[in-house]
C-alpha positions as CSV (number, residue, x, y, z in Angstrom):
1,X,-7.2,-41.3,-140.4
2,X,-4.9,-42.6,-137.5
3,X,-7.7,-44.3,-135.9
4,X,-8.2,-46.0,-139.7
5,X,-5.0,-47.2,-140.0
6,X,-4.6,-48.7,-136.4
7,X,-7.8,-51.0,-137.1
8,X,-6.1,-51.8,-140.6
9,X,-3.4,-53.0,-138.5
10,X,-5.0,-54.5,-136.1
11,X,-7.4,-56.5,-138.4
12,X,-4.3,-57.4,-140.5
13,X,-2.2,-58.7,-137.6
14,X,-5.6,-61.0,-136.2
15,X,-5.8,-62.4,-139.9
16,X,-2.2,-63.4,-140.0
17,X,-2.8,-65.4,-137.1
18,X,-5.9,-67.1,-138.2
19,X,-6.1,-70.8,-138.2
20,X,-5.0,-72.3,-141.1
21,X,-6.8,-75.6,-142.3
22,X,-3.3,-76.6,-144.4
23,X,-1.1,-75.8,-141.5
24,X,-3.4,-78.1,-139.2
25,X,-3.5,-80.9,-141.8
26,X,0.2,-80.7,-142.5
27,X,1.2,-81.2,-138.3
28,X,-1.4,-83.5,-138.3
29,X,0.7,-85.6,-141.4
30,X,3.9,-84.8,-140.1
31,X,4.7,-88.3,-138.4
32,X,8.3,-87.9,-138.2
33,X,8.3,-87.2,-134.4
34,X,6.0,-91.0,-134.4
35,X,8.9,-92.4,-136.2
36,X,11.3,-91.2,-133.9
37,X,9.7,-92.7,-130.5
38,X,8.7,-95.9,-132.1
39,X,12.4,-96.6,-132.7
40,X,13.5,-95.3,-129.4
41,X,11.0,-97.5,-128.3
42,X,12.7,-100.7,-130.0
43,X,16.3,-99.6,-129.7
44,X,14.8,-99.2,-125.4
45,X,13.0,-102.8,-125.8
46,X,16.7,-104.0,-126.9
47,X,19.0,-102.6,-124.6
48,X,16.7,-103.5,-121.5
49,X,16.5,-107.2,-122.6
50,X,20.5,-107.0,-123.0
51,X,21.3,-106.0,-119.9
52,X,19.3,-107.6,-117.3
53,X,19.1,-104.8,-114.8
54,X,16.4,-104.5,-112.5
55,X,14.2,-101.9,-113.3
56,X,13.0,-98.8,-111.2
57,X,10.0,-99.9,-109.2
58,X,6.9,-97.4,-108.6
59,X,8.2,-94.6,-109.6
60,X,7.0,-91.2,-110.3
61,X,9.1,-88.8,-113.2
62,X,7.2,-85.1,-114.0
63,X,7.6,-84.6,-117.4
64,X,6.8,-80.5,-117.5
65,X,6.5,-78.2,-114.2
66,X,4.5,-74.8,-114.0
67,X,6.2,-71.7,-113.8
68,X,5.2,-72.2,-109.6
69,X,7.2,-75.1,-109.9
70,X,4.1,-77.2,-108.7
71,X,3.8,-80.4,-111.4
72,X,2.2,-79.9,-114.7
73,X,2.4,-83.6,-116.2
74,X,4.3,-86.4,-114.5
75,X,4.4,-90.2,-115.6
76,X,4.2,-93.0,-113.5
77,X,5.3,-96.4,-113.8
78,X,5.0,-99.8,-112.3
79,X,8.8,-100.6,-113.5
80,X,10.8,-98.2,-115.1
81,X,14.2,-98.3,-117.0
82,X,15.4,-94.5,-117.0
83,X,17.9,-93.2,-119.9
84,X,19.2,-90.0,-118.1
85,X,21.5,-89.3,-120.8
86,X,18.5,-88.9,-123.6
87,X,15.9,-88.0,-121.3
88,X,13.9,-91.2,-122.1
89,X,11.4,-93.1,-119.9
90,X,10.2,-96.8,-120.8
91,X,7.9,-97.9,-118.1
92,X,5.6,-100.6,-117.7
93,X,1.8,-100.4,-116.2
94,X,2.2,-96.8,-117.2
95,X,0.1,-93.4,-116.4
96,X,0.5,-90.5,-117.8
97,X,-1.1,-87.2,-116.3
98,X,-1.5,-83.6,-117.2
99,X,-2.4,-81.5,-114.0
100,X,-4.5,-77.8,-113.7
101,X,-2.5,-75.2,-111.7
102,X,-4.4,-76.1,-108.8
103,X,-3.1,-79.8,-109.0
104,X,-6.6,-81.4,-109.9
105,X,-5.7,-83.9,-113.0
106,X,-7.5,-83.3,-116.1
107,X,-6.6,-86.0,-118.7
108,X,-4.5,-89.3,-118.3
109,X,-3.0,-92.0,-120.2
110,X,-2.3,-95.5,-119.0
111,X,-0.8,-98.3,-121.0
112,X,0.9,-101.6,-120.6
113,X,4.3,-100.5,-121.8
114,X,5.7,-97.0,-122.8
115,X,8.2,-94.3,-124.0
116,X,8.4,-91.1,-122.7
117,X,10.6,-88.6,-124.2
118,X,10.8,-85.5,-121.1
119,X,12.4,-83.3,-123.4
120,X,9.6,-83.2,-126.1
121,X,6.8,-84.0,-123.9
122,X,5.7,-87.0,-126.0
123,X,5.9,-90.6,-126.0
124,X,4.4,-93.6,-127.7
125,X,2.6,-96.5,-126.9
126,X,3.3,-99.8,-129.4
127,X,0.1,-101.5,-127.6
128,X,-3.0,-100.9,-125.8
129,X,-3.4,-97.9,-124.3
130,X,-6.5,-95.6,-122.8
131,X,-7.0,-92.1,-122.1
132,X,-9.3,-90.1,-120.8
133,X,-10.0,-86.4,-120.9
134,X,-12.6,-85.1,-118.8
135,X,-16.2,-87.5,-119.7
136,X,-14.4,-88.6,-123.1
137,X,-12.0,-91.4,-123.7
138,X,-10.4,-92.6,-126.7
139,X,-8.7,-96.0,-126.8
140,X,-6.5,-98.3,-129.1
141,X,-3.3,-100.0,-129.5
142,X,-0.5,-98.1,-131.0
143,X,-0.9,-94.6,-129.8
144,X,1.4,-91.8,-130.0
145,X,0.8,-88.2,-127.8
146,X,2.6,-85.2,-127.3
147,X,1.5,-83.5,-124.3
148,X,3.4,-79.8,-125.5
149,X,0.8,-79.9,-128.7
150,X,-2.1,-81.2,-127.2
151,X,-2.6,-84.1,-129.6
152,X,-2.8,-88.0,-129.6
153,X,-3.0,-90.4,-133.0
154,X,-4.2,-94.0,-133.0
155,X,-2.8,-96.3,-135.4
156,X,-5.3,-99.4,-135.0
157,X,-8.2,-100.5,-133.5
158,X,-9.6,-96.5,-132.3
159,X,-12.3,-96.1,-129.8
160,X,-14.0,-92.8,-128.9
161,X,-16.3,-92.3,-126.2
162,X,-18.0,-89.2,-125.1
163,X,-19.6,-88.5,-121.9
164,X,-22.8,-86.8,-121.4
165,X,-23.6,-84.0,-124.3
166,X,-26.2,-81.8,-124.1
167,X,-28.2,-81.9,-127.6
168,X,-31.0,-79.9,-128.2
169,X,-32.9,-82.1,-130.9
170,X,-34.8,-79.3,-131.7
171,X,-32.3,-77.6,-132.4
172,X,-31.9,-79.2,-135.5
173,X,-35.1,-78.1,-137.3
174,X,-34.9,-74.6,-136.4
């Protein structure tokens, strides 16, 4: 009877975190954090062209660090204007990279011009942008990411590519 009631338990506490289709879709929807960086990207766009400081040149930022403290995302720009105060990055000839523990990279972004917000690991990308995970690589002009959910959208003019698959044709008829 114990034994009974621990699998109960068990199987109930593995179905009340299964994936849920409407949960995905409704993340997926939510494009209130897009919002958000496109105007920080503007209200950035603005405050740069009122100023007419020199920007940061060749600079490297990391974004999220491992527990190790070795880098576990950074973003790099040609020029960058830096907003301490909100934790905001607006770079130009941007790259964006998300590193494995051992420091090997294993996807990238890289863009003409860019926000990053540090604080919720995600940015946006009002132009063209490119990025690259493992063989595949998607590509498109106004792109938003967030690196802490492991998802990128692309308004306009998507590209996917995928690198080498293996299919098994036969497969198909079996």
């Amino acid at each position: 009877m114990k034994k009974l009631i621990s699998i109960s338990l068990l199987l109930a506490a593995l179905g009340a975190s299964a994936f849920s289709s409407a949960k995905w879709l409704a993340e997926r929807n939510d494009d209130s954090d897009v919002m958000r960086l496109r105007a920080v990207y503007s209200e950035c766009t603005k405050k740069i062209a009122e100023k007419l400081e020199a920007p940061a040149e060749n600079v490297s930022i990391p974004i999220e660090t491992f527990p190790n403290g070795t880098v576990k995302s950074r973003v790099t720009a040609a020029r960058a204007h830096i907003f301490a105060d909100k934790g905001i990055v607006w770079g130009e000839k941007v790259r964006v990279e998300q590193y494995r523990e051992d420091g090997t990279v294993y996807a990238s972004l890289d863009a003409e011009s860019c926000v990053v917000d540090r604080g919720s690991q995600s940015g946006w990308v009002a132009g063209d942008a490119k990025m690259t995970y493992g063989e595949a690589s998607v590509k498109g002009r106004g792109i938003y990411f967030s690196l802490a959910r492991q998802f990128i959208k692309i308004f306009s003019q998507s590209e996917i590519r995928a690198g080498r698959t293996k299919f098994d044709a036969g497969s198909l008829f079996k």
